[in-house]
N, C-alpha and C positions, 0 to 999 in steps of 0.2 A: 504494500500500500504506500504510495507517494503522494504528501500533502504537498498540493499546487497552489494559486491563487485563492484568496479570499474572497470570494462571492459578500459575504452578507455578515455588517456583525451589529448584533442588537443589545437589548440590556442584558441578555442574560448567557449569549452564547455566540459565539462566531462559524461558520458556516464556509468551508472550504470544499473546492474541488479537489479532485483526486483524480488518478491516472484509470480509471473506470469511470467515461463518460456517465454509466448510469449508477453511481452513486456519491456523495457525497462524506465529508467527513464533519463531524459538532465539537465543536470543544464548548467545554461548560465552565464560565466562569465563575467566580465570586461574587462581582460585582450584584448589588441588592437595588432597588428601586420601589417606589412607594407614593402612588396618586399621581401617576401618567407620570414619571418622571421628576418630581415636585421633590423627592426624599430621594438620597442618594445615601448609599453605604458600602461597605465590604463585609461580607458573613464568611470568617474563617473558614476553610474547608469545604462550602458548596457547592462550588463546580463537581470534588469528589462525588460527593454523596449521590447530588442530584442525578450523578450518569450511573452511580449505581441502582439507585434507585427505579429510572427511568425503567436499567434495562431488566431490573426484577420483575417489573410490571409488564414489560413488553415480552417477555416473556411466557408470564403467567398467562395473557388474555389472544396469545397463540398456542398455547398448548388446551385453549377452551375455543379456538376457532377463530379467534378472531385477528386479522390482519394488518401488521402496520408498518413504517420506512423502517422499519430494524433489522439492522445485519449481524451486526456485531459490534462490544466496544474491545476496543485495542490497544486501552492506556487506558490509565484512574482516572481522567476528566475527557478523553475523548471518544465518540462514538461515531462508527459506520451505519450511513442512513441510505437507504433511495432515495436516489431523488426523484421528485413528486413534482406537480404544476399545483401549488397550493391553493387554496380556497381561504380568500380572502376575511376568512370569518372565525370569533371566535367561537364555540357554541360553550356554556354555562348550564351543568347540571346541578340541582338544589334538592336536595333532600331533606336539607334543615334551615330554619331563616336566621341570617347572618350576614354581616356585610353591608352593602349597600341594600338588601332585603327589607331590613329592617326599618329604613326610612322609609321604603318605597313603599311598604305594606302597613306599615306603621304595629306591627309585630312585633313583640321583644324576640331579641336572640335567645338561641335556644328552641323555640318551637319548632316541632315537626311537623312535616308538610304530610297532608295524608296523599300525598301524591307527589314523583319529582316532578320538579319543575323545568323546561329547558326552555335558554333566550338564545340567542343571536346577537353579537356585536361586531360593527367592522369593524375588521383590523387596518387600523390607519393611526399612529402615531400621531400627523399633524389634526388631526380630528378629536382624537381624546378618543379613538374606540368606539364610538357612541353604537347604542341599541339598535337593532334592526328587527324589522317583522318580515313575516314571508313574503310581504308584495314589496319591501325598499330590496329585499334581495333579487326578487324576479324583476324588476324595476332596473337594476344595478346589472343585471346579468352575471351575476358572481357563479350561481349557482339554478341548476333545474330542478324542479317540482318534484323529481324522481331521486334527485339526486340530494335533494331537502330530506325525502322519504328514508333512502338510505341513511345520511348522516345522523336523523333523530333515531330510529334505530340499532344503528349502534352506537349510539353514546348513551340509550337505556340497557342498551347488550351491555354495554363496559361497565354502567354506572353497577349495574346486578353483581357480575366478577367483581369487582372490586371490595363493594359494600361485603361482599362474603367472604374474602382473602382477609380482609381488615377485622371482619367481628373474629376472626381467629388469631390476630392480636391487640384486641381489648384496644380497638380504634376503630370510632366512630369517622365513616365519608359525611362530611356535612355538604360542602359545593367541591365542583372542580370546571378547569374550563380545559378544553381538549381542539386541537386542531387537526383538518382531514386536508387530503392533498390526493391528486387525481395522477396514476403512472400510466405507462407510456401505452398502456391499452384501456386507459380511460377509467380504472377503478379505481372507488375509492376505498382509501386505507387512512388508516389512524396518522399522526405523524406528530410535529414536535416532541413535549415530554411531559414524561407525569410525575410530580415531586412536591415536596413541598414551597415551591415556589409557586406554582400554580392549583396546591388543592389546598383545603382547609378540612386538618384531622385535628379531633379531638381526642385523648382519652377518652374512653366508654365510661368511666366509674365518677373521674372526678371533672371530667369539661376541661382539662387543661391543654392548651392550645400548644401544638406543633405542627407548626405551619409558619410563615412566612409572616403570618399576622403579629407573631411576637415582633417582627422589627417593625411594621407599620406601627403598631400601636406603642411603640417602645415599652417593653413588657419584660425585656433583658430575656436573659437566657437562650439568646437564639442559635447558635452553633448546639448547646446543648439539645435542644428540640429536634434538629436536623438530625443530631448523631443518634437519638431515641429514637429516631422512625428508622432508621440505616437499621439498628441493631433491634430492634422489633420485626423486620421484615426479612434479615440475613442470617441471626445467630438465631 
């Protein structure tokens, strides 16, 4: 494997070609971010974690069927991915009200959803992300009706695997956001990553929060929370 040029580098990962047109390579940084950019930090050790992490899950939710860019990682912060024609969108699955939910529903955090919830927001940095529905996406041409179909279905496929890898270590899924990306024969597959940067676990017993939210909300302990889910999901 030979890393080429940099393609892409965002808050949380840089994005390299490789000498296999069809795949890529991720490195996972440290760098933390927090309200579009608004909060900047460094979380000891996250790039580590989060590619191990990523690729425990990508893992797990292909050995139950389901398909995503993962090949392989081939260093402690770097991963082999396909590369994909991504879909411009984030999708947001909620099982529990938290976060920006909370204002929007006017819900205390905490409360369970008797039902998950899934939104849509562009992905566009100069925008702030903002919400979409299924007609600014068919409007947008990001994505087809069919292919809406697909992606909410598996992301209640992944939200299922997951919610049940995790109640077997006493961690609750409360949200997560997941992005899908279309290969060179037009399927779609899972892609970015899944960690504690982008989901929100709780302890099951006591609510205590590891996830990414300890730096938002400056909560401290946050390398500690990272290294709890590494070692609740590995050892």
């Amino acid at each position: 494997m030979v890393k080429g040029n940099m393609l892409y580098e965002g808050k949380a990962k840089i994005v390299y070609e490789t000498d296999n047109p069809d795949e890529l390579l991720v490195y996972f940084k440290d760098d933390a971010t927090a309200g579009n950019g608004a909060k900047k930090g460094i979380i000891d050790g996250k790039g580590v974690i989060n590619n191990k992490i990523s690729a425990y899950f990508f893992k797990q939710l292909k050995a139950r069927g389901i398909k995503s860019h993962f090949v392989d990682t081939i260093g402690p912060r770097e991963m082999v991915v396909k590369r994909l024609d991504m879909i411009k969108l984030e999708i947001i699955v909620r099982n529990v009200v938290a976060g920006s939910l909370v204002k929007r529903l006017g819900l205390p955090e905490a409360t369970p959803l008797t039902s998950p919830i899934i939104e849509y927001d562009y992905k566009s940095d100069e925008l702030g992300d903002p919400m979409l529905n299924r007609w600014h996406i068919m409007a947008l041409k990001l994505a087809t009706i069919d292919e809406m179909n697909q992606i909410e279905h598996l992301s209640l496929s992944i939200n299922a695997v997951l919610r049940e890898l995790l109640k077997a270590k006493n961690v609750d899924l409360i949200d997560f956001k997941l992005e899908f990306g279309r290969d060179k024969d037009g399927t779609i597959l899972l892609a970015d990553e899944i960690s504690p940067d982008n989901c929100r676990f709780w302890d099951a017993d006591t609510h205590e929060k590891l996830d990414k939210d300890r730096f938002r909300q400056d909560l401290g302990g946050v390398e500690e929370a990272y290294q709890e889910m590494l070692n609740r999901l590995t050892l």
